[in-house]
Each structure stands twice: as C-alpha cells, then as structure tokens.
C-alpha distance (Angstrom), angle and dihedral (degrees) to the residues before:
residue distance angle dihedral
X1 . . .
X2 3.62 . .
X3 4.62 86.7 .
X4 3.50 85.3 52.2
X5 3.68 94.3 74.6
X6 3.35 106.4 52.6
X7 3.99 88.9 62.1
X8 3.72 97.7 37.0
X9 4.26 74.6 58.7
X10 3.42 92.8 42.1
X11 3.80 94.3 41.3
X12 3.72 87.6 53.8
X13 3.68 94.3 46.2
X14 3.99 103.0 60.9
X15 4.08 82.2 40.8
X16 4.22 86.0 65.3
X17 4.02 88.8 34.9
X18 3.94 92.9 52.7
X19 4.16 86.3 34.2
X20 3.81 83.7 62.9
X21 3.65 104.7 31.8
X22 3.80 82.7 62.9
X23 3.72 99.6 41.6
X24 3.75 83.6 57.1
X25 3.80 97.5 51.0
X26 3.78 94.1 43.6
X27 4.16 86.5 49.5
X28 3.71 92.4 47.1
X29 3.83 97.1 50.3
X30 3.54 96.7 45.0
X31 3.80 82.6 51.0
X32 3.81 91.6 57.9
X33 3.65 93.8 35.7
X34 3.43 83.3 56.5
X35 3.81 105.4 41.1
X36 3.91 100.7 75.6
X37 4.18 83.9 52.0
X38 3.72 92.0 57.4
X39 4.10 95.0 39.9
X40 3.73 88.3 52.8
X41 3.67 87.8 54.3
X42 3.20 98.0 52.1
X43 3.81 102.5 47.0
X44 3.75 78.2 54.2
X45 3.48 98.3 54.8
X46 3.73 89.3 40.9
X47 3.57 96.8 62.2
C-alpha cells in the first residue's frame, strides 16, 4: 500500500506536466496562427 503512493504521485505528476506541456503548445500556435492576422491589421490601420 505504502509503494502505491509514490506512483499514484508520480502518475499524477507527468499527467499535470503533459497537461501543461500541451496547454503551452496549443497557446503558442494559436499565437503564431494568429500573429500574421494581427500584423496585417496593423499595417492597415497604420496606413
């Protein structure tokens, strides 16, 4: 019982890790799918 904890832990640990491993890759390519959007609006709005 007492083994079983450290790997439930661990278990849960690399869940969060890979949780926000891919939280940051889904925010960083919606940042560069995004980023030619937003230049083109401001060159438009510049000009």
């Amino acid at each position: 019982m007492a083994s079983s904890s450290p790997d439930s832990e661990l278990t849960v640990g690399k869940r969060m890790m890979w949780f926000v491993i891919l939280w940051l890759v889904g925010f960083a390519g919606t940042m560069l799918l995004a980023l030619p959007f937003h230049l083109l609006v401001a060159a438009a709005m510049h000009h």
